[in-house]
C-alpha positions as a printed Julia matrix, in Angstrom:
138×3 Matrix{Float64}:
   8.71  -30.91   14.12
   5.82  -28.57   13.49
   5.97  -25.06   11.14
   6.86  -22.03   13.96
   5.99  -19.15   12.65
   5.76  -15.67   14.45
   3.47  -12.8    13.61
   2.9   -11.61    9.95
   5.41  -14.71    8.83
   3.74  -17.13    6.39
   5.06  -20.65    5.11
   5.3   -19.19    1.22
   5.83  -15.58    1.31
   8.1   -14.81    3.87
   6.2   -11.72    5.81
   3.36   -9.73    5.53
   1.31   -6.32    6.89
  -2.08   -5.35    6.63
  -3.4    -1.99    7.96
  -6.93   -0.85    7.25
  -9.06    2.04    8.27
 -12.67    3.87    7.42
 -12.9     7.27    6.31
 -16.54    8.57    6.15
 -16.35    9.48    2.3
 -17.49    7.66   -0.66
 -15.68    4.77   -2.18
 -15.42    6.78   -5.89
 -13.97   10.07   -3.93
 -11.43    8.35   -2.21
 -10.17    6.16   -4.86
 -10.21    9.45   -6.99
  -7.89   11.31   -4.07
  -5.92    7.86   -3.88
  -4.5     8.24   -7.48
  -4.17   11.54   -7.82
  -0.98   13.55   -7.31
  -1.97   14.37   -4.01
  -3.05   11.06   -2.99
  -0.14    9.79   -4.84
   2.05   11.65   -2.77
   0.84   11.12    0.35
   0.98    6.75   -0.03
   3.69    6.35   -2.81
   6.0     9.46   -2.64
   5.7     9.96   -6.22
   2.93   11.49   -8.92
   4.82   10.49  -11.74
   2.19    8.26  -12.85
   0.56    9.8   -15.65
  -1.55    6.39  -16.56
  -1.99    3.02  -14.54
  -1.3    -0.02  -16.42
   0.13   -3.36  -15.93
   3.93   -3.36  -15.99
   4.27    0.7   -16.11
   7.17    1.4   -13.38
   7.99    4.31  -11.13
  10.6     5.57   -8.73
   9.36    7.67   -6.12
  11.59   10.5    -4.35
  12.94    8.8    -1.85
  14.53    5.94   -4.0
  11.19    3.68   -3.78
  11.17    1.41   -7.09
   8.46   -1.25   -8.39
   6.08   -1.38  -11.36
   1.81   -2.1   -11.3
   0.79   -5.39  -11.22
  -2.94   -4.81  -11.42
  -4.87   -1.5   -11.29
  -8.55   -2.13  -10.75
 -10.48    1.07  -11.06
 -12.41    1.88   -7.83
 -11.0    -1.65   -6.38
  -7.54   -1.97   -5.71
  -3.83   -1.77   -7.33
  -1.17   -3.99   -6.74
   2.47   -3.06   -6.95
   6.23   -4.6    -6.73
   7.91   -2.36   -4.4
  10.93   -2.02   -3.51
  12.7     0.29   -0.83
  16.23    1.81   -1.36
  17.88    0.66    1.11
  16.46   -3.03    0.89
  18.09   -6.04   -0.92
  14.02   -7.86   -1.21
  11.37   -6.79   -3.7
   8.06   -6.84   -1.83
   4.27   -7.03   -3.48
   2.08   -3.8    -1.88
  -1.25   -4.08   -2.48
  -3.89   -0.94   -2.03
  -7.6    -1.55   -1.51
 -10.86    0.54   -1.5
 -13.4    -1.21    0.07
 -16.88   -0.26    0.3
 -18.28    0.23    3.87
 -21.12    1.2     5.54
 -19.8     4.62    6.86
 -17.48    5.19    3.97
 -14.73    3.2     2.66
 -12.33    1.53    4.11
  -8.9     1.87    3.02
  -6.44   -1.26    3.21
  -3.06   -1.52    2.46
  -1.59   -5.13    2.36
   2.05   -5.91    1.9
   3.73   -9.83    1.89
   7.19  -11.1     0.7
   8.55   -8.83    3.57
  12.52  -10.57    4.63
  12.04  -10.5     8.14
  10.13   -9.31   11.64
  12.1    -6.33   11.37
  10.92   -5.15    8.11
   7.74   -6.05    8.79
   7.68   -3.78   12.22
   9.05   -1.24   10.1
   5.97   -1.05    7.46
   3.75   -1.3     9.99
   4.01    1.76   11.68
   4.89    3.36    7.84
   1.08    2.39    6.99
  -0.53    3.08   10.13
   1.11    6.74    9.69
   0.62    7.25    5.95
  -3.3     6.56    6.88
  -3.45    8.7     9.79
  -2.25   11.57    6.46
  -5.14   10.53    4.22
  -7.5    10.44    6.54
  -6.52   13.74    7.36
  -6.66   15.34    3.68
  -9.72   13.32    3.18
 -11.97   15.12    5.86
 -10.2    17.9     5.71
């Protein structure tokens, strides 16, 4: 019997999300907007992070827990994240990449439990895009 799998699932990591978009502004701006309290706001609900360093933690308003994996300036950042409500620590992942027009702007997140969850981040990235695309050509 083969692996059966449905969208987002993988053999390892239970499921993932990607969600990526261009903004027409330079990669060093928008990684600059991305970390700041704005930015911070807008992607992580919280601006409580003074420095970024590997194993620094956070709680944002809204009961969203994890602590920084990786920080690579003007690259990406890479996060344990954890919702309230959820029993499963997830790995979030946020990317600047450069791109002809711009940047593009990925966010990546795996070790989701199940479909549902999944579904759910989905649209939560797709909207929290749609916001800083807005403040960043505003």
């Amino acid at each position: 019997m083969g692996y059966h799998h449905s969208i987002g699932q993988t053999k390892s990591a239970g499921y993932q999300v990607g969600v990526r978009r261009t903004v027409h502004v330079p990669l060093e701006e928008t990684w600059n907007f991305l970390i700041s309290k704005d930015g911070l706001e807008l992607w992580l609900g919280t601006h409580e992070l003074d420095k970024w360093e590997t194993g620094i933690g956070f709680v944002s308003a809204d009961g969203v827990s994890g602590s920084v994996r990786v920080f690579k300036v003007f690259s990406h950042i890479r996060l344990s994240c954890k919702m309230s409500e959820w029993q499963n620590e997830s790995v979030l992942q946020l990317r600047t990449i450069p791109a002809k027009t711009g940047t593009t702007i990925s966010f990546h997140q795996e070790q989701l439990s199940d479909a549902t969850q999944r579904k759910m981040m989905k649209e939560h990235w797709e909207g929290i895009l749609v916001q800083v695309l807005s403040a960043l050509n505003s």
